[in-house]
C-alpha positions as CSV (number, residue, x, y, z in Angstrom):
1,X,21.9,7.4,14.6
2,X,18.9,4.9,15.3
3,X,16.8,3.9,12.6
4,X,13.1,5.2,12.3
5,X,10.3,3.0,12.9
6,X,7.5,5.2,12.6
7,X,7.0,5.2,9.3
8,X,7.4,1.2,9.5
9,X,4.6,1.5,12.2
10,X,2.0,3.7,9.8
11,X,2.7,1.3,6.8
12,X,1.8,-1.8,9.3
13,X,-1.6,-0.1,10.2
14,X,-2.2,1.2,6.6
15,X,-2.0,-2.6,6.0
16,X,-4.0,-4.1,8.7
17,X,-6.9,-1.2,7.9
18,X,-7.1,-2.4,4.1
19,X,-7.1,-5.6,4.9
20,X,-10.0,-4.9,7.6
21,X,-12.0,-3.3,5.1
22,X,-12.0,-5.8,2.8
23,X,-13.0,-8.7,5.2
24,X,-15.9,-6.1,6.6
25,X,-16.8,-6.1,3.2
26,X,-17.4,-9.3,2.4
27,X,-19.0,-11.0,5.6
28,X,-22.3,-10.2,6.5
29,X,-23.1,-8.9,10.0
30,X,-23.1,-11.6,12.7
31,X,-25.4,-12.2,15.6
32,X,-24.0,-9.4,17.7
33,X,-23.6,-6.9,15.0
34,X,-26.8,-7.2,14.0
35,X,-27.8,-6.6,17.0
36,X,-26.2,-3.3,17.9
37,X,-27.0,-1.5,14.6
38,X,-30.3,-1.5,17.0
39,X,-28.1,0.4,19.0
40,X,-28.4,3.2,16.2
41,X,-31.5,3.0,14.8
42,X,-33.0,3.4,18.1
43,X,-30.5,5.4,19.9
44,X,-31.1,6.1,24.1
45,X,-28.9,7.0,26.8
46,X,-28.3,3.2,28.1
47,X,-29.5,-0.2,26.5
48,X,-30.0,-3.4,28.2
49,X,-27.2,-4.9,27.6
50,X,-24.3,-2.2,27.1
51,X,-24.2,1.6,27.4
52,X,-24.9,3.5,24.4
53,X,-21.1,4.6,23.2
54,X,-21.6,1.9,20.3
55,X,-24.7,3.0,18.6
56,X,-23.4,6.6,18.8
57,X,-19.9,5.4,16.9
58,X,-22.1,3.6,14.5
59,X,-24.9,6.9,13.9
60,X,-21.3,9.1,13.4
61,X,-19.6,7.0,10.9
62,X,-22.6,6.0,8.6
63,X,-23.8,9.5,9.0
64,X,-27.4,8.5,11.6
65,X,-27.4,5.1,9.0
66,X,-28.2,6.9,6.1
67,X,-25.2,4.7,4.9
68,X,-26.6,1.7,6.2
69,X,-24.6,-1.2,4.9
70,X,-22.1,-4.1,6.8
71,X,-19.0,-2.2,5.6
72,X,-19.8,1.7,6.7
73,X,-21.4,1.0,10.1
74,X,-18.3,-1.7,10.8
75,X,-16.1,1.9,9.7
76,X,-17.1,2.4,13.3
77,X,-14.7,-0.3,14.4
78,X,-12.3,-0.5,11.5
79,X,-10.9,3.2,11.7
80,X,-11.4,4.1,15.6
81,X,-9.0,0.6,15.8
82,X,-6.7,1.8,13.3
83,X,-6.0,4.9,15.8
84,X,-5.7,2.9,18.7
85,X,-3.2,0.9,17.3
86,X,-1.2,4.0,16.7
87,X,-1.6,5.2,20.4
88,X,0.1,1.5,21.0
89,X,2.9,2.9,19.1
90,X,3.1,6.0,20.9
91,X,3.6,4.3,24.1
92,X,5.5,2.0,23.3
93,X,7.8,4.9,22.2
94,X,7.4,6.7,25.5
95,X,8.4,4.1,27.7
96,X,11.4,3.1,25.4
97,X,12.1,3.7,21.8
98,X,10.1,4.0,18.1
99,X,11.7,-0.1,18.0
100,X,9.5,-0.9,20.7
101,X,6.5,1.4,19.2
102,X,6.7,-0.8,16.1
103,X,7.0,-3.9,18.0
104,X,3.8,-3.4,19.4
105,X,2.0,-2.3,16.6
106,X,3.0,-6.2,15.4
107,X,2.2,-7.0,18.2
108,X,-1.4,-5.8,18.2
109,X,-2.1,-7.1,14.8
110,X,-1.2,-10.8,15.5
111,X,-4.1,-10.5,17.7
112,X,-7.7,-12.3,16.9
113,X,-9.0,-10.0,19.6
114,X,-7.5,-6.6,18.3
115,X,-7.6,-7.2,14.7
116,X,-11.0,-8.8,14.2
117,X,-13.5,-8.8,17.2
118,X,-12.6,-5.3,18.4
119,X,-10.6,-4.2,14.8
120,X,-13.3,-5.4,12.3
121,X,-16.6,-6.4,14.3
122,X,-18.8,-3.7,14.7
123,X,-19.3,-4.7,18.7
124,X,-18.7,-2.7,22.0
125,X,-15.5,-3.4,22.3
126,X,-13.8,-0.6,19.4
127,X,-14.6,2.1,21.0
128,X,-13.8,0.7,24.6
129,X,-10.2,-0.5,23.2
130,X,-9.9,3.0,21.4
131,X,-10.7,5.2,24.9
132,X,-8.8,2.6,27.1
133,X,-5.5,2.7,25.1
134,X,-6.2,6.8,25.0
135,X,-6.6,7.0,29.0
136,X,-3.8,4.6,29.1
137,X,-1.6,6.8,27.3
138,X,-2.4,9.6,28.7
139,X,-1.6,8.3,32.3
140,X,1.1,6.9,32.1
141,X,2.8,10.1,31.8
142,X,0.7,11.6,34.9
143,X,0.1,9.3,37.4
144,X,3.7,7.6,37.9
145,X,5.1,11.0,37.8
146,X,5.3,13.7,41.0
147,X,1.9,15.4,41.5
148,X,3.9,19.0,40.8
149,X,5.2,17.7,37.6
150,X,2.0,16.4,35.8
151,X,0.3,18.0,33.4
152,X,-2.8,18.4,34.5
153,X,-4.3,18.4,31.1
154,X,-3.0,15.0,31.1
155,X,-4.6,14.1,33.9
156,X,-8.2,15.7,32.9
157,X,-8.0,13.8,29.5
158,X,-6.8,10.7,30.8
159,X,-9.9,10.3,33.2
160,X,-12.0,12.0,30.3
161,X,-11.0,8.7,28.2
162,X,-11.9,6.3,31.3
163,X,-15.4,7.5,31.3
164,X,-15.8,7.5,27.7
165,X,-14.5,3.9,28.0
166,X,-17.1,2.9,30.6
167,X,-19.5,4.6,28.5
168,X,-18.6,1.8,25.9
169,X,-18.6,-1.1,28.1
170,X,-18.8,-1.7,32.0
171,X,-15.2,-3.3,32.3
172,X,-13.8,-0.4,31.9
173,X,-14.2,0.3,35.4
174,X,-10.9,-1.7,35.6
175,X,-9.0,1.6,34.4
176,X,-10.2,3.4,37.8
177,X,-9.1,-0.2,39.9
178,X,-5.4,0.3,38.0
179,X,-5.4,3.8,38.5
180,X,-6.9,3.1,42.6
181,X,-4.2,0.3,43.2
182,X,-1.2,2.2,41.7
183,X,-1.7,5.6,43.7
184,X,-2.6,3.5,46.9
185,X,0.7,1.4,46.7
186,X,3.2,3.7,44.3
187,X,2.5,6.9,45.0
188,X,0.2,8.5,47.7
189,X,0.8,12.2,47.4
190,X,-1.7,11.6,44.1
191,X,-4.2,11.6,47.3
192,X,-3.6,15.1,48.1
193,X,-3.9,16.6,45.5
194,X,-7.5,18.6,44.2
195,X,-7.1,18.2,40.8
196,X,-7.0,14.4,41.1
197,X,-10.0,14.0,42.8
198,X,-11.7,16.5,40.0
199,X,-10.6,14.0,37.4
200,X,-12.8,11.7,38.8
201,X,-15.8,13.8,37.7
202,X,-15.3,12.3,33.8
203,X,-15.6,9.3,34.7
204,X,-18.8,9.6,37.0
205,X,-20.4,11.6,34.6
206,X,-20.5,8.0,32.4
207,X,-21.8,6.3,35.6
208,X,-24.2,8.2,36.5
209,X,-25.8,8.5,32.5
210,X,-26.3,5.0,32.5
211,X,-27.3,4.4,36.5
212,X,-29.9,6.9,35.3
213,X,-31.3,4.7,32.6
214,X,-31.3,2.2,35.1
215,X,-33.3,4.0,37.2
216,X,-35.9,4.6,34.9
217,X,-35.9,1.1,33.9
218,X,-35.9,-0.9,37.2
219,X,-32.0,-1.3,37.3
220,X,-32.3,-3.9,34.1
221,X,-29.2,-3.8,33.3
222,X,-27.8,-4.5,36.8
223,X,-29.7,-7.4,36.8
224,X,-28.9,-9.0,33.8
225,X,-25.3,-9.0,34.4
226,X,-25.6,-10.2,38.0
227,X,-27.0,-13.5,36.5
228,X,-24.4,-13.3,34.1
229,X,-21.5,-12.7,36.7
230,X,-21.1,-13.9,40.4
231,X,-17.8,-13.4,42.2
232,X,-19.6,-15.8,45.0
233,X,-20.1,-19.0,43.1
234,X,-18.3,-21.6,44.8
235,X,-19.1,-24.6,42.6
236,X,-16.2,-25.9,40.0
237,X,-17.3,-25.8,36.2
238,X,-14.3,-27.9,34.9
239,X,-15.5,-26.9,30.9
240,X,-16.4,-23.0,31.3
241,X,-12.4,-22.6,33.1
242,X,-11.0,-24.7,30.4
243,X,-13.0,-22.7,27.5
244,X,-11.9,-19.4,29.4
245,X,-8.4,-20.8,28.8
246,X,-8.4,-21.5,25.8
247,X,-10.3,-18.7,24.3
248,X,-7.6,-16.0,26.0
249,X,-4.9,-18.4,24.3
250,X,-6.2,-18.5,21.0
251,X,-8.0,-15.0,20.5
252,X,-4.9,-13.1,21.9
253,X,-2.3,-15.7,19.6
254,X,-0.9,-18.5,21.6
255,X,2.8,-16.7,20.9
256,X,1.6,-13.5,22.8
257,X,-0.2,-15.4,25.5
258,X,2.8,-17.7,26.6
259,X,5.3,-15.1,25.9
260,X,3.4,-12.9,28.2
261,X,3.3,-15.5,31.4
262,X,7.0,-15.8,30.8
263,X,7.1,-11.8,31.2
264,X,5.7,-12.1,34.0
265,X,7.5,-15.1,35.5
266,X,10.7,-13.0,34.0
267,X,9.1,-9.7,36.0
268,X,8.7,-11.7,39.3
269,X,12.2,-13.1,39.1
270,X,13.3,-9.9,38.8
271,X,15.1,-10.7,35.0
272,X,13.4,-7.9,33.2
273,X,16.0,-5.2,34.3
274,X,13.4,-2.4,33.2
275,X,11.6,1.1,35.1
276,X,9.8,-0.9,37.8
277,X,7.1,2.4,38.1
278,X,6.3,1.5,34.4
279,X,6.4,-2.1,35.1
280,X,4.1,-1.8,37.9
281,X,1.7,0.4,35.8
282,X,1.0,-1.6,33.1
283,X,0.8,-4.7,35.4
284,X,-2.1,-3.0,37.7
285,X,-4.1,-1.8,34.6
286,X,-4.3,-5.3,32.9
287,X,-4.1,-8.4,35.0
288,X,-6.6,-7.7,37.4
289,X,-9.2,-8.0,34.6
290,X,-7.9,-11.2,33.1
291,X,-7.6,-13.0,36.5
292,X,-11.5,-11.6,37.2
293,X,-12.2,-13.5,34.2
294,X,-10.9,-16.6,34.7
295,X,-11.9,-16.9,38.1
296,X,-15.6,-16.0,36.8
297,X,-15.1,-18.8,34.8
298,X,-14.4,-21.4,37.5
299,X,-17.8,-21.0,38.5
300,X,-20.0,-20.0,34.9
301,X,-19.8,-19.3,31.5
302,X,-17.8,-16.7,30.3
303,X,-16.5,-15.1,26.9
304,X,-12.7,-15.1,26.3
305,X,-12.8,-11.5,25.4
306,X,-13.7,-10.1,28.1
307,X,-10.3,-9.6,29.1
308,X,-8.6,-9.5,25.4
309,X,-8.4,-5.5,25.9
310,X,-5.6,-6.1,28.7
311,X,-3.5,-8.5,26.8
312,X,-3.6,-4.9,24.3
313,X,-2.6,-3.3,27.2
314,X,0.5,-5.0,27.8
315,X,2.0,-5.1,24.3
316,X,4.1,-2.3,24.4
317,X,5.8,-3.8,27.5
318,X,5.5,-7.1,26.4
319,X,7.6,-5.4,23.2
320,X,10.5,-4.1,25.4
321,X,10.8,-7.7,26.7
322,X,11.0,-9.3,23.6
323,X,12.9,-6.4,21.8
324,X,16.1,-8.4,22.1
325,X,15.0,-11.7,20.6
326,X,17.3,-12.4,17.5
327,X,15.1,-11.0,14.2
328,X,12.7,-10.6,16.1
329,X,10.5,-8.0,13.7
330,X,10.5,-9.9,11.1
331,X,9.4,-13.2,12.8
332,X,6.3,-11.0,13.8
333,X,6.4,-9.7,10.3
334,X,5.7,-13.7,9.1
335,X,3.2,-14.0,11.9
336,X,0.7,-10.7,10.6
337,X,1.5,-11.7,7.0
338,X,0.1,-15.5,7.6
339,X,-2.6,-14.3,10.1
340,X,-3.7,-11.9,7.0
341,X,-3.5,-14.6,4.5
342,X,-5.3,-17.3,6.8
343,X,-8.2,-14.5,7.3
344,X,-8.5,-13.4,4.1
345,X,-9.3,-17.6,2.7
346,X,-11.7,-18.0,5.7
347,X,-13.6,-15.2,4.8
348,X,-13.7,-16.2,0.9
349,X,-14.6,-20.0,2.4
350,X,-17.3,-18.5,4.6
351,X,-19.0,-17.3,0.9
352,X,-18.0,-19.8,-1.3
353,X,-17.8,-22.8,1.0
354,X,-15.2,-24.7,-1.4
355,X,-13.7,-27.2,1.1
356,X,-15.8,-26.8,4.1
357,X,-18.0,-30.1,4.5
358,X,-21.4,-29.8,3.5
359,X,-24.5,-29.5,6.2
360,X,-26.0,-32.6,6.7
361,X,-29.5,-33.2,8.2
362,X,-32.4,-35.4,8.5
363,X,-34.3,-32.2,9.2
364,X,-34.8,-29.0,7.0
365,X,-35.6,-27.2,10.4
366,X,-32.2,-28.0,11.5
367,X,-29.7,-28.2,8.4
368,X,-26.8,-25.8,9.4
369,X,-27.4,-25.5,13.1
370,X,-24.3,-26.3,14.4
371,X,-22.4,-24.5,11.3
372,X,-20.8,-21.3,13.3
373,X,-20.1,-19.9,10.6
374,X,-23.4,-19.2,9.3
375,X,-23.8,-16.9,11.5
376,X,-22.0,-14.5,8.6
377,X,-24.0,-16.1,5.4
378,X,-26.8,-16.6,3.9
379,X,-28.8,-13.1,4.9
380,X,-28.3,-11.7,2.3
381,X,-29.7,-14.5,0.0
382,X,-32.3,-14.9,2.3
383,X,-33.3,-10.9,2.1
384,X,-33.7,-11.0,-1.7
385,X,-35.8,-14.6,-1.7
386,X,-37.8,-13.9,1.1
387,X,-39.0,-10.0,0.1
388,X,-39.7,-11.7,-3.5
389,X,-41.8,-14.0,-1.4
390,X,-43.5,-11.4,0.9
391,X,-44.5,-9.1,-2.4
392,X,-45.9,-11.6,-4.4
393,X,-48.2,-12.6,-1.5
394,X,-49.2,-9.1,-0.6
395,X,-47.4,-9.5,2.9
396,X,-45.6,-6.8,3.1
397,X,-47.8,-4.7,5.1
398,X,-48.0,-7.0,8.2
399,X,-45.5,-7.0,11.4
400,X,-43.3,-9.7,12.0
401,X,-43.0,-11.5,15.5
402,X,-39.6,-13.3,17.1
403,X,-39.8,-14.7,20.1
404,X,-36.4,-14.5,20.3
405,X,-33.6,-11.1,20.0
406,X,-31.8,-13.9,17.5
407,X,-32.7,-14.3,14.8
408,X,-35.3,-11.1,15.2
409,X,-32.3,-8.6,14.9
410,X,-31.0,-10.1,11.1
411,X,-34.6,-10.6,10.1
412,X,-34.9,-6.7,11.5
413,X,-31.7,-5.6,8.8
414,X,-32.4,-7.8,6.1
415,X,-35.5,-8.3,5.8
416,X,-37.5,-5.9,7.7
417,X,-35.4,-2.6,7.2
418,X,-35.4,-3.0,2.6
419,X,-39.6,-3.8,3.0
420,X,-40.1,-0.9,5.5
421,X,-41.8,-3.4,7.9
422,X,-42.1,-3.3,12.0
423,X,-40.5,-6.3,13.8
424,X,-41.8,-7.0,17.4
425,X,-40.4,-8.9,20.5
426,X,-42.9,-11.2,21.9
427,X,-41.6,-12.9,24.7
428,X,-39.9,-12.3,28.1
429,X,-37.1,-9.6,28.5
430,X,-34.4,-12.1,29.0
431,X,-35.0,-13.4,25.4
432,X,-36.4,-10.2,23.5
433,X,-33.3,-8.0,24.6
434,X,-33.5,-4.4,23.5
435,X,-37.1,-5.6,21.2
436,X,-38.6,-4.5,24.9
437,X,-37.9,-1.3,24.3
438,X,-38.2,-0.9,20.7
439,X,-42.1,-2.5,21.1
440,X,-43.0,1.0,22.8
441,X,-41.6,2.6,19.9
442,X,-43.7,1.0,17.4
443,X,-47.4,1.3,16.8
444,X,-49.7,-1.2,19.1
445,X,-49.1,-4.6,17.9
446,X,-52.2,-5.8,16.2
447,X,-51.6,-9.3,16.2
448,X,-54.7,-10.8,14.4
449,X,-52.6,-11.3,11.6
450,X,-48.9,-11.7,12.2
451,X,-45.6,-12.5,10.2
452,X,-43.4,-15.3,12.0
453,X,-39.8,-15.7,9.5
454,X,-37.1,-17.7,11.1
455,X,-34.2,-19.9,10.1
456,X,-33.2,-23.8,10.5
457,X,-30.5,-22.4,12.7
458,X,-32.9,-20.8,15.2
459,X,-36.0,-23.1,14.3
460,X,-38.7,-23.1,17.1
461,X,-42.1,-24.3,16.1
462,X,-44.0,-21.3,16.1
463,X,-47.2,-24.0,17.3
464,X,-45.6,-24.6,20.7
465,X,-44.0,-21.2,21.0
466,X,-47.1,-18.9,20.2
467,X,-49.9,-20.8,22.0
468,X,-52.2,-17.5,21.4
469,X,-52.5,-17.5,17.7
470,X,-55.0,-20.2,16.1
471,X,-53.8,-21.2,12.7
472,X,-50.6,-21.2,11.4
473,X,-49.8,-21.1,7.5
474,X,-46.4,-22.5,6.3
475,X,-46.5,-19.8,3.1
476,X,-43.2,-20.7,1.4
477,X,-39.5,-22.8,2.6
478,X,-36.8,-20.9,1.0
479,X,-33.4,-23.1,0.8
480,X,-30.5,-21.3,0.9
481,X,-27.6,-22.3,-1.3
482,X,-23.5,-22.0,-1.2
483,X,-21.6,-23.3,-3.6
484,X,-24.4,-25.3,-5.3
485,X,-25.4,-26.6,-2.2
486,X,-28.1,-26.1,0.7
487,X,-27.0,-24.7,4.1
488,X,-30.1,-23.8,5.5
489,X,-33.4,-23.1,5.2
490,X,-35.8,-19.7,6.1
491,X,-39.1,-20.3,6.9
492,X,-42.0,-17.6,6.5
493,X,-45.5,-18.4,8.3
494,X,-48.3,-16.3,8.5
495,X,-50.5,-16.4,11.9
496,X,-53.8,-15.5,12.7
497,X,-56.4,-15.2,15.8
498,X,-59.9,-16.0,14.6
């Protein structure tokens, strides 16, 4: 009788979720976050930069923010990541065994990308990892199969999942080029059949939501990832292809990346003597996106996770390759419990700062800048000196400016959101982001007396920067301390037009 894993596989999540919550707990919201609790507070059908599926996660889980702290709203990533690591499971169980199922749950959690920028991060990418496993699971039991013996249920909820996935972010669309490429060259009589061309209606219904959006709003979004993207750029950028590289490496765990080109190289070679239609399938739903990205990246910049959803993808058949690798569970046993344990003392050194080297800097407007890892301290600090600050001087009832969507979003949560104060985007869309929008939301700025807060991280002299204001009135330099020591320094100016 084989032995059960699936009770191995819903202790392993149990785990990883805990352990989740507790780091969510701890670190403050970074850049990104920060930025897409905007998301929720001033919900819309499409936003500049993404579609709207992560604002809506984040109104459902911290009940439309009247939980409105880092740990609930990043409930939004935790828990919808917690069941898409069980839907890992479940396939790797349909295409083999529970062994395999439980492989890949191992497999997902040695992962930077699926246990912390898509597992604990409250960004995009949970729900798009959650609805692209779903659609994923769902078919892979339709499309490789005859048309007459699908469910079409299946089918309907498999292309429901695509379009809620491209309702979370736009690379999504890469489910409909796997599902496109694997009917064109594996099975055809998908193309004459009603039903399949009626899936497609989920999936357009996404599309056309946020071309909509676009419409009303000059195709913004369009445009900003055109500049962003170019599949036409023939020039070489030796650093952005070598930063791709090493990004997909390092956030998807150098053992899974190598062990996945040696898949492959073992798939080509015809040595993994396994279903070739589920071979084919999960090849065609993940490497097209990860070679788009690197070959992006020959020509511009580009973020390693952008593709970290298909290395996801192709645990489960990354798991049957490996499956008969001597011990090999509890190797990747070892693997979660030291990636777990290395986690867990960078998130207590990110607020306590015990061994990291202390910021040095001729400047207080630049001590910290190049300290990543500020990007998850010091708000909080910053949110009980500065309001201190801003009610002793009778400031409270004035609107704060940022030229900039960072640091305008953090001053937005912490600063902002506890003094029931406006924050206001003034500058040009590129920079201001979603503060475009949210301007029109506000009151008329009256900007005859204005608020300007910023950091030494983010430090622009507001002199040079708001050319229309005539005096500018350092009120007070706050230093922010870790460990008995200064990282960094806030900065609140008051600006007036005579």
């Amino acid at each position: 009788m084989q032995k059960s894993y699936r009770n191995y596989a819903l202790l392993f999540i149990a785990i990883s979720t805990l352990f989740r919550i507790f780091w969510a707990s701890q670190l403050e919201f970074g850049n990104d976050e920060v930025y897409y609790w905007l998301y929720a507070k001033y919900p819309d059908i499409s936003h500049f930069d993404h579609p709207g599926m992560v604002g809506l996660f984040i109104q459902l889980f911290s009940f439309n923010l009247f939980f409105d702290t880092e740990l609930v709203i990043r409930l939004a990533a935790i828990l919808p990541i917690s069941i898409a690591i069980y839907i890992v499971y479940l396939i790797g169980v349909y295409i083999k065994d529970e062994f395999v199922g439980f492989l890949s749950v191992l497999l997902f959690n040695i992962s930077i990308y699926g246990l912390i920028i898509s597992g604990t991060f409250i960004l995009p990418d949970a729900p798009m990892v959650l609805f692209w496993l779903l659609s994923f699971y769902f078919l892979i039991q339709v499309i490789p199969e005859l048309p007459e013996k699908a469910s079409t249920l299946k089918l309907f909820l498999g292309f429901l999942s695509i379009g809620l996935a491209i309702y979370s972010k736009y690379q999504a669309i890469y489910l409909l080029v796997g599902v496109f490429f694997y009917v064109l060259f594996f099975n055809k009589k998908w193309l004459k059949k009603g039903r399949f061309y009626l899936a497609f209606v989920f999936p357009l219904l996404s599309v056309l939501l946020i071309f909509y959006w676009n419409y009303q709003n000059d195709y913004i979004s369009y445009k900003f990832h055109n500049n962003r993207v170019s599949f036409f750029n023939l020039s070489f950028n030796k650093d952005a292809f070598l930063r791709e590289i090493l990004g997909q490496l390092v956030y998807n765990n150098p053992y899974v990346f190598v062990s996945i080109i040696l898949m492959i190289i073992a798939i080509v070679k015809k040595k993994l003597l396994f279903n070739a239609k589920i071979t084919s399938f999960f090849l065609l739903f993940s490497l097209p996106l990860i070679a788009t990205t690197i070959y992006l990246s020959i020509s511009r910049d580009t973020l390693a996770h952008w593709s970290g959803v298909s290395y996801l993808t192709l645990m489960p058949l990354l798991a049957v390759y490996i499956s008969n690798r001597k011990n090999i569970q509890r190797k990747l046993i070892r693997g979660f419990c030291f990636l777990l344990l290395l986690l867990s003392l960078v998130t207590l050194e990110i607020n306590n700062g015990w061994f990291l080297p202390a910021s040095k800097s001729e400047k207080k407007e630049t001590l910290g800048k190049n300290d990543a890892l500020m990007d998850l301290y010091g708000w909080q600090q910053a949110s009980e000196k500065v309001s201190k600050v801003l009610v002793d001087h009778q400031l409270t009832h004035l609107p704060i400016v940022s030229e900039k969507w960072f640091p305008a979003a953090h001053i937005d949560y912490y600063i902002a959101r506890p003094n029931n104060m406006l924050v206001y985007g003034v500058g040009e869309l590129p920079a201001i982001h979603k503060y475009y929008w949210i301007n029109k939301e506000h009151p008329k700025l009256n900007d005859q007396k204005v608020l300007y807060i910023t950091d030494s991280r983010n430090y622009k002299n507001p002199e040079e920067i708001f050319t229309q204001f005539d005096e500018f009135q350092l009120i007070k330099t706050i230093e922010i301390t870790r460990n008995k020591k200064v990282v960094k320094n806030v900065f609140i100016y008051v600006m007036l037009k005579h």
